[in-house]
DRENLO-447731 format. One record per residue (C-alpha): residue number from 1; x, y, z. Coordinates in Angstrom, 3 decimals, m for minus. Example, Ala and Ser with C-alpha at 12.3 -4.5 7.8 and 13.67 -1.06 7.14 Angstrom:
<mikols>
   resi          x          y          z
      1     12.300     m4.500      7.800
      2     13.670     m1.060      7.140
</mikols>
This chain:
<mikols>
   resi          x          y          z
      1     28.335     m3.371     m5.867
      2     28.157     m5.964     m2.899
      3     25.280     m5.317     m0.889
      4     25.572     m5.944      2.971
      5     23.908     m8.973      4.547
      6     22.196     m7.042      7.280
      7     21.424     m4.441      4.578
      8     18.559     m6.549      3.186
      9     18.869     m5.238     m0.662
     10     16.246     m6.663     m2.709
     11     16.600     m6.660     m6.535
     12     13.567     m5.559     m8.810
     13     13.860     m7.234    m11.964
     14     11.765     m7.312    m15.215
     15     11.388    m10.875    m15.743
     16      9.760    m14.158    m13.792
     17     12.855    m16.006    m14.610
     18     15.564    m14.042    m13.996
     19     13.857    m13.461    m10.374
     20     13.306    m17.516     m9.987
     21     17.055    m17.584    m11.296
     22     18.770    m15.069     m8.769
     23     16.545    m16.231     m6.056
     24     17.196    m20.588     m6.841
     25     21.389    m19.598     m7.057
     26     20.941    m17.630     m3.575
     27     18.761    m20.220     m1.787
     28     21.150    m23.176     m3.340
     29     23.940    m21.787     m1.588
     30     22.577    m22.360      1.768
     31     23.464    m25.530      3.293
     32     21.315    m25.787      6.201
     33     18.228    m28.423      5.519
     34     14.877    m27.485      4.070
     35     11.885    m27.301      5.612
     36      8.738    m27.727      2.927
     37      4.863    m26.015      4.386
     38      1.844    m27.471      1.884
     39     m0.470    m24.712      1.531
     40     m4.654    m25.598      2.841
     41     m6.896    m24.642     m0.022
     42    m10.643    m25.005      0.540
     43    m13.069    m25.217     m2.129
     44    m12.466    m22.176     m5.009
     45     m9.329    m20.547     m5.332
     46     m7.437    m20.496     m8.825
     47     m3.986    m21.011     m8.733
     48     m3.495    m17.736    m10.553
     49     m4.404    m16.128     m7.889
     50     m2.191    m17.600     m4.866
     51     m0.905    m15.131     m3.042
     52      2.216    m17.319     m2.294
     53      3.471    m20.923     m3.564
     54      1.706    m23.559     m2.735
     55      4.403    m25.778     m1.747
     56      6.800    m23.134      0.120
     57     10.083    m24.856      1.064
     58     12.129    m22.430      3.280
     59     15.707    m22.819      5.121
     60     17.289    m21.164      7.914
     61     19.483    m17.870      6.679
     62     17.001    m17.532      3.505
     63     15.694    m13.801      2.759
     64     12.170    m13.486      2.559
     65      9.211    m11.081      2.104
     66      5.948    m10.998      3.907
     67      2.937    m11.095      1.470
     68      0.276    m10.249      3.750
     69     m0.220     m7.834      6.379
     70     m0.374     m8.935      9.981
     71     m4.082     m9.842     11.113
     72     m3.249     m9.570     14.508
     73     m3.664     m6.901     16.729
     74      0.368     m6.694     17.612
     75      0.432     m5.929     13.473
     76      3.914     m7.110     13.377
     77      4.679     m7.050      9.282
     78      3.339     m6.223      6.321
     79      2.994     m7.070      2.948
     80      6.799     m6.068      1.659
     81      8.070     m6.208      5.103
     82     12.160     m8.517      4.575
     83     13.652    m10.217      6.990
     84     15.821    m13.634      7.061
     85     14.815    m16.774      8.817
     86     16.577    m17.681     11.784
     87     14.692    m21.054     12.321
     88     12.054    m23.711     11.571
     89      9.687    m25.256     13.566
     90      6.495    m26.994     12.319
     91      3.470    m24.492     11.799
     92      5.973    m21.725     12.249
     93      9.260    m19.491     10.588
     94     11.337    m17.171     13.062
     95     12.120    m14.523     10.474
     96     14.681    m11.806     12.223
     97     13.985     m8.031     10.775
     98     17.128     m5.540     10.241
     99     14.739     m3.420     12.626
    100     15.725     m6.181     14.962
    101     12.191     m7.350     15.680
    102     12.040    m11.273     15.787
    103      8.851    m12.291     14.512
    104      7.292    m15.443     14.715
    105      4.780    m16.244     11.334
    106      2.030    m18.318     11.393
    107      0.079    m19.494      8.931
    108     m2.646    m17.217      7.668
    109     m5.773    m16.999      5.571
    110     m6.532    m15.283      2.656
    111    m10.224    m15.762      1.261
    112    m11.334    m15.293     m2.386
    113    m14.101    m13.165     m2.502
    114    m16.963    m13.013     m5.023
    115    m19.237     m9.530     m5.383
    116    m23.004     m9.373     m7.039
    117    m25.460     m7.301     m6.229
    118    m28.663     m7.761     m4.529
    119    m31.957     m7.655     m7.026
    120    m33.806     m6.213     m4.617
    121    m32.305     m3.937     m2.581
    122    m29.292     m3.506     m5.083
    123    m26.703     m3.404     m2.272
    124    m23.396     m5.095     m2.968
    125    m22.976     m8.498     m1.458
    126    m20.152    m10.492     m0.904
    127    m19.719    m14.358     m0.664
    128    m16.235    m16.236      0.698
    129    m15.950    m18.716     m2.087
    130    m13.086    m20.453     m0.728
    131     m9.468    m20.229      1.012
    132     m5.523    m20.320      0.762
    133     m3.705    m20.854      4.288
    134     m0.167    m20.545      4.015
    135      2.930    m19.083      5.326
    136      3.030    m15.431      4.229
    137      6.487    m15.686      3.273
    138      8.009    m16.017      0.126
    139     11.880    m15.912     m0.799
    140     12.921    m12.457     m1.620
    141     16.696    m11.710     m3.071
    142     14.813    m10.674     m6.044
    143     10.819    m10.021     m7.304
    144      9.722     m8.962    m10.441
    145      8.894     m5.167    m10.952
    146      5.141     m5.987    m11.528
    147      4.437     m8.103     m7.990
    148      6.203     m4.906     m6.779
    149      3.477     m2.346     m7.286
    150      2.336     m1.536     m4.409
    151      4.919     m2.492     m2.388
    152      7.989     m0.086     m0.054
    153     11.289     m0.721      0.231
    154     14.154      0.015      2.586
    155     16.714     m0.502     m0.211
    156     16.478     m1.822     m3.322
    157     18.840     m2.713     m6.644
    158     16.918     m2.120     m9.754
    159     17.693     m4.056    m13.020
    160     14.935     m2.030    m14.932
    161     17.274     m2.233    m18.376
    162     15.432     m4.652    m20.596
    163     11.772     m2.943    m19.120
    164      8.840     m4.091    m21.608
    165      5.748     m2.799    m20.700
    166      4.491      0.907    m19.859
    167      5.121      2.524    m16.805
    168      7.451     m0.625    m15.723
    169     10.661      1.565    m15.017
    170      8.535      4.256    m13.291
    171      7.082      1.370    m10.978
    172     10.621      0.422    m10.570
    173     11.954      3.460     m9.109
    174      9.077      4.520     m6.790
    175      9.329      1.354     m4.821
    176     11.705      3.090     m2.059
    177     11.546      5.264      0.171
    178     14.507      7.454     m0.244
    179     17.077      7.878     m3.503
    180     19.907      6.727     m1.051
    181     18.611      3.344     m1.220
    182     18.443      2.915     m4.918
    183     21.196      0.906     m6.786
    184     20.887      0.515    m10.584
    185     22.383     m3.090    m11.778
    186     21.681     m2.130    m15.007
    187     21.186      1.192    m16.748
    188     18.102      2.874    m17.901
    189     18.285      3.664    m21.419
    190     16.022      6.068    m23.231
    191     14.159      2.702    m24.602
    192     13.427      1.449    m20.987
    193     10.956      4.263    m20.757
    194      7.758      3.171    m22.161
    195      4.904      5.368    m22.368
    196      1.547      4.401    m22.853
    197     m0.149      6.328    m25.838
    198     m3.512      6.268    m24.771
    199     m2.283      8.097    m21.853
    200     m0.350     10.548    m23.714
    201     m3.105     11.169    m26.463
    202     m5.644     12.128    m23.463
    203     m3.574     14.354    m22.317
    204     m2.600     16.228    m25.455
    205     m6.161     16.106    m26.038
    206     m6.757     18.064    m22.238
    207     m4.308     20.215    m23.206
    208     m5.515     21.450    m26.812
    209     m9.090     21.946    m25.167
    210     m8.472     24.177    m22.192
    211    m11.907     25.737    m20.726
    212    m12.061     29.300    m21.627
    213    m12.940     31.536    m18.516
    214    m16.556     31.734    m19.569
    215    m16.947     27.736    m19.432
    216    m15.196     28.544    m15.771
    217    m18.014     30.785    m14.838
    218    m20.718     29.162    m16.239
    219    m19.784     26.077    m14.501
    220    m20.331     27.279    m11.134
</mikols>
């Protein structure tokens, strides 16, 4: 299976470096000139928890993902949204859609946000204690399954055979929208379905202790 250009097929896979892999061989074979965007991080923000790389090179015909929704009012993308960049410009992508929107991306903020709770009137408060500005973009021919969660898809090729952890494959094949848009690279075997036994042992255990009709009626 060849996808379409214009199609904008991303590929779910299980593993960080067989997505760093299929994305570096796509983005090598571009031959238009790079274009590097340093990330702004004020005071506390661990690097686990970047919501993009910190040193983001992009070039022109490069498939991408938005990883943040739009915080403008025009609400332009969101977080899963693909497109492919038509140009550079400093401070700025041109990423075209296959809705045929052309959007220009800016940098934007995300702020990482502590939560304690006041002593004395025990409301929840929150404190900003710091800040990653970047460009919400962040090349896309494949992702891992897990930074998919969460995330809807147009069309999407699923290599969910060497799945590892619970609920992975399920995760896999609820990221779009319709069936038609779901390619397998790889098939699902029996032993790609993990189940997680604490899961299954609840609900066995919901199952052998049904409420009788009188624990119904006294309930009310």
């Amino acid at each position: 299976f060849q996808p379409k250009k214009e199609h904008e097929y991303i590929i779910l896979t299980t593993h960080n470096n067989k997505a760093d892999t299929m994305n570096a061989k796509e983005f090598g074979k571009l031959t238009s000139k790079g274009k590097i965007f340093n990330a702004v991080i004020k005071d506390k923000f661990p690097e686990h928890s970047h919501p993009c790389e910190e040193r983001l090179e992009l070039k022109i015909g490069a498939q991408v993902m938005f990883t943040k929704n739009d915080s403008s009012q025009e609400k332009r993308y969101f977080n899963g949204k693909i497109g492919e960049i038509i140009d550079l410009k400093k401070g700025e992508v041109r990423v075209k859609c296959s809705d045929n929107s052309l959007i220009i991306v800016e940098p934007e903020t995300w702020e990482n946000i502590s939560y304690s709770i006041n002593p004395k009137n025990k409301e929840i408060e929150e404190k900003v204690e710091g800040s990653f500005t970047q460009i919400p973009l962040k090349l896309a021919w494949a992702i891992t399954i897990h930074k998919s969660q969460g995330l809807t898809f147009e069309r999407a090729i699923i290599d969910a055979g060497h799945s590892f952890a619970h609920g992975q494959t399920y995760v896999a094949l609820s990221r779009c929208k319709t069936l038609e848009g779901i390619v397998l690279k790889t098939k699902i075997l029996s032993s790609s379905i993990i189940n997680d036994q604490r899961v299954e042992s609840f609900t066995q255990k919901i199952e052998n202790n049904l409420p009788s009709q009188n624990d119904l009626n006294n309930s009310e």
